[in-house]
C-alpha positions, 0 to 999 in steps of 0.5 A: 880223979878229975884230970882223969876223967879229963883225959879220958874224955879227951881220949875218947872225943879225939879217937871217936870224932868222926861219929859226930857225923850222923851219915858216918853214925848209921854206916859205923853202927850198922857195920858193927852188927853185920861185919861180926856175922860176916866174921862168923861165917869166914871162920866156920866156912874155913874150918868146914872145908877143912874138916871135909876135905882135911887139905890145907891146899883146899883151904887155900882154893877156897880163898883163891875163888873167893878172892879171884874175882877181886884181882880179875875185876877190881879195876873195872869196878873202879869205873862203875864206883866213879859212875854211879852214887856209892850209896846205891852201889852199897844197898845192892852189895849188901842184899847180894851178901845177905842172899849168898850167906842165905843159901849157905845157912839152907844148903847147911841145914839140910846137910846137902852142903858138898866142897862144891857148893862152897866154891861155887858161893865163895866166887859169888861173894868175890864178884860183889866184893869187888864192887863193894870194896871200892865203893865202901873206902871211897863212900868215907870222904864223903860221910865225914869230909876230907879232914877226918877221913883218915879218923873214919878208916881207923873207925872203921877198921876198929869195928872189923877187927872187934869182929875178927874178935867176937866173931870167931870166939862165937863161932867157936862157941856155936861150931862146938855147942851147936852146928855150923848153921847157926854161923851162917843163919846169924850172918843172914840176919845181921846184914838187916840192920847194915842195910837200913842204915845204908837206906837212911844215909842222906849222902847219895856219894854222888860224883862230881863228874860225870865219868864217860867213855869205854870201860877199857880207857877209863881203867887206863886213866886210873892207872895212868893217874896213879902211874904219875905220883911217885908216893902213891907208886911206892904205896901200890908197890909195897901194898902188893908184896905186904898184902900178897904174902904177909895177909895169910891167916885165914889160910895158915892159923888152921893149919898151924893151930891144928898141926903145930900146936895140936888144937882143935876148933877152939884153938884156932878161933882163940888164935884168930881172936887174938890177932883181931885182938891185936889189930882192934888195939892198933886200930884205937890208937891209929884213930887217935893218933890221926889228929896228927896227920898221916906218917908214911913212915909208919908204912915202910917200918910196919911192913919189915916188922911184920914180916919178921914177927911172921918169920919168928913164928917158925920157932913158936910151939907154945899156944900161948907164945903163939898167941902173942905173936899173932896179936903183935902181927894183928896191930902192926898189919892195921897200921900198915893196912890203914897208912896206905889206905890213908896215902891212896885217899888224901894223894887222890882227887875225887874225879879219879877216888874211885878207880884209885880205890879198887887198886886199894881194893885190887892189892888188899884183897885181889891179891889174896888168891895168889898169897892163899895159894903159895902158903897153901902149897908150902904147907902142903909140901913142907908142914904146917910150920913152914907157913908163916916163915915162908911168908914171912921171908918173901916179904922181907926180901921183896920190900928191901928190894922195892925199897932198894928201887925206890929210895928217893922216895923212901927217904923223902918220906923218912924225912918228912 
């Protein structure tokens, strides 16, 4: 018993080791509350508008101007996070945030709520996610340093994904129980206790140097720096296909969950717990395998796996069966997620972190608006079943042919 409680600890002083930082404490606890809100208001907003307007394309739209604005402006916000302290950044995203979810709580309530208005706030929240993407992923390295920073993106990562948990089975339980206005009140509040851990941070995250010169020629510098190395190429190049084609389940578990399976609310929250399930798993077990470094391999085998799990669930017809898959997707997209957010930080200087960051931010989430659309369509057009598999085999096809183009690199990371 005692070698056991030995190993737990070890366990659990290994993963959790960055929150012995009090700046990265205040950030990690404040995130926990306002990231389960975020998730409460993603899940009934989507199955709000499909329940309106009862078009898997509309669906789609609305990720498309939620996510438009980040494949638009993120290299530009990348100058403003290089110019000016991450934290000041942060304290303004976050009250824009609670404001947005504000107005759609009132909007709800008063039952004034249209299509329209939900697009309408969804490119509200696309622009300040823009800005805060950025800023947030380039804010770790100065919380916890350069030799846990990959440990910090774990952790963080374990608390959006324990959201992508809680978040749509409560939403699931209010939306059924109650109303959808409860999901966007609680979101409004949770972003009260993010914001005052911000404001207590004692890291203003300032930068070293002082980025000057037109916006235009600042956002060439970042790509130009990028341009230059060839690991942090191959990383874009294959963030743009996973994280275009591979990151639909906002868009396709609705569909797939009402007309495939035949589920209602409850089943499609349960089917998104179950890959938050799976993605908080491989998020724990990142952050304790970070003690060891980072493994650019696990980028190139994370991806062709996904894509084929994806692929595997055209053949899925049992809820259960589904589950599981979704979970297995739920794992592998984190370590995929976290390797290349881990080669962008440590293969950047700090002079440059923050332009770098929004191409993160760019490929991650600015691409969605294309990834929504094409899965979108190919449910509209061929059924709710064709979704994934289609995602699935753009995917495969496109990274053998990058791995193809890059194969140097790909096998001096294979050997490493």
């Amino acid at each position: 018993m005692r070698n056991l409680s030995i190993i737990i600890s070890n366990f659990i002083k290994t993963t959790f080791r960055s929150l012995k930082y009090r700046d990265f404490r205040l950030f990690w606890f404040g995130q926990c509350i306002s990231l389960t809100g975020t998730w409460l208001q993603r899940t009934a907003q989507v199955w709000l508008v499909y329940t309106l307007t009862e078009s898997p394309l509309m669906v789609g739209i609305i990720g498309v101007c939620q996510f438009m604005p980040l494949m638009l402006f993120s290299l530009f916000a990348g100058v403003i996070v290089d110019r000016f302290p991450k934290k000041k950044i942060l304290l303004f995203t976050q009250i824009v945030f609670m404001l947005q979810a504000g107005l759609m709580t009132v909007l709800t309530f008063t039952g004034a709520i249209r299509v329209e208005h939900v697009l309408v706030l969804s490119v509200i929240y696309g622009l300040n996610q823009t800005l805060d993407t950025p800023a947030r992923q380039s804010f770790f390295i100065h919380l916890v340093g350069r030799e846990n920073v990959t440990n910090a993106i774990s952790l963080n990562s374990t608390i959006f994904n324990l959201a992508r948990i809680v978040g749509p089975a409560l939403s699931g339980f209010l939306m059924v129980k109650f109303s959808m206005v409860f999901c966007f009140f609680m979101n409004t509040v949770s972003f009260i206790p993010v914001i005052a851990g911000i404001a207590m941070i004692k890291s203003g995250g300032e930068v070293p140097h002082h980025v000057t010169g037109h916006v235009l020629s600042q956002v060439a510098g970042g790509l130009r720096y990028v341009f230059k190395n060839d690991t942090l190429i191959l990383n874009m190049l294959a963030m743009a296909v996973f994280c275009t084609f591979a990151m639909n389940n906002d868009v396709i578990i609705p569909v797939f969950a009402r007309e495939v399976l035949g589920r209602g609310a409850e089943g499609y929250t349960g089917l998104l717990s179950a890959s938050g399930i799976g993605a908080f798993i491989g998020a724990i077990v990142l952050a304790y395998i970070s003690r060891h470094g980072m493994n650019k391999k696990m980028l190139l085998f994370a991806g062709t796996l996904s894509a084929t799990i994806q692929v595997l669930m055209y053949f899925s017809r049992q809820y259960l069966l589904s589950a599981l898959l979704l979970a297995a997707i739920g794992f592998i997209n984190i370590a995929f997620l976290n390797t290349a957010n881990s080669i962008f930080q440590l293969n950047s200087s700090d002079e440059y972190r923050g332009r770098v960051m929004s191409v993160y931010a760019f490929l991650n989430q600015g691409s969605t608006p294309i990834g929504n659309f094409f899965a979108g369509t190919a449910m509209e057009h061929l059924g709710g079943e064709y979704g994934y598999i289609s995602c699935g085999g753009v995917t495969l096809l496109a990274l053998a042919i990058i791995f193809v183009l890059r194969r140097k690199t790909v096998k001096s990371w294979l050997a490493e």
